[in-house]
N, C-alpha and C positions, 0 to 999 in steps of 0.2 A: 433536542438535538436530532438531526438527522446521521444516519452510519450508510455507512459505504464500504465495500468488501471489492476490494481491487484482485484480483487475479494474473499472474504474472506464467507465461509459458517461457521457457528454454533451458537448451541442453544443459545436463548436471556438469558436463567436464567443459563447459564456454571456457575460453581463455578470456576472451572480451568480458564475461560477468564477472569472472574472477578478478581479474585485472579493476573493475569497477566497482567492485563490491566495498570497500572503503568507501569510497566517494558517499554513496549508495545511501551505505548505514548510517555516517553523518547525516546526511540530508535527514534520513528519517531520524535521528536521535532531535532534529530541529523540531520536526513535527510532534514530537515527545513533549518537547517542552514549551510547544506553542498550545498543546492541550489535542492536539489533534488526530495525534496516533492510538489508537488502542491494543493494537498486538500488530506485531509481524513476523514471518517466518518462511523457512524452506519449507518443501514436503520433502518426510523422510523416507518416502518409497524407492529412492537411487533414479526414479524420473526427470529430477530437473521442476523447477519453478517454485513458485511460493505465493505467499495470500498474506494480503494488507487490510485489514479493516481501518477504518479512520471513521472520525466526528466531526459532522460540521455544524455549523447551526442550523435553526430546523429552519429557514429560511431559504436553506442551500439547495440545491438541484444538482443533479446528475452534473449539467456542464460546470458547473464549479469543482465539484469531485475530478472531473477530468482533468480542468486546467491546473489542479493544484498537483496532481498525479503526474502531469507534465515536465513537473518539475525534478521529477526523479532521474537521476545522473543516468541509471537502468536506459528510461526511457532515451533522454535528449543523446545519446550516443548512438543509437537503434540498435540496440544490444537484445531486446527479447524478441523471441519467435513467436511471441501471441501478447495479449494484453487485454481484459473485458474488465468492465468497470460495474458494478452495478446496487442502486437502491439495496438497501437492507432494512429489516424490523425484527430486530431481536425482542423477541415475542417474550421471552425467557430470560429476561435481562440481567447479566451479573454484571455489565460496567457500570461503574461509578461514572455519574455524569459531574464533572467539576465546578459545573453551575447549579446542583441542585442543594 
């Protein structure tokens, strides 16, 4: 499996993210149960933004992680102030891979 660690920038009191954040969290409960998601979350420094890791096949590449990141309500509104995508190697691995 390939992992990916999606990074999300914007303000803690958005109306817009609030307002979206539903949508948001479905989407990602899909990715849950498509095997894709591994954790998500805010950061709870009162900053604003949050960090997504996901699984793809080890097949997958950066633009695939993008295009399926695309897909986030967050995203398709232009709801965040920032957004980096990038490879990961959890060297120290505590996810259970579903296929192994």
């Amino acid at each position: 499996m390939n992992y990916f660690v999606a990074q999300y920038l914007y303000a803690p009191d958005s109306e817009q993210i609030i307002e979206i954040r539903p949508a948001h969290r479905q989407w990602l409960g899909s990715l849950l149960d498509e095997g894709k998601l591994v954790g998500s979350g805010p950061f709870t420094d009162g900053l604003g933004g949050a960090l997504i890791i996901i699984r793809l096949p080890k097949s997958a590449t950066l633009t695939d992680a993008e295009e399926l990141m695309d897909n986030d309500p967050f995203h398709k509104a232009d709801a965040l102030a920032g957004r980096s995508i990038r490879e990961w190697n959890p060297v120290i691995n505590v996810f259970a891979d579903p296929e192994a």
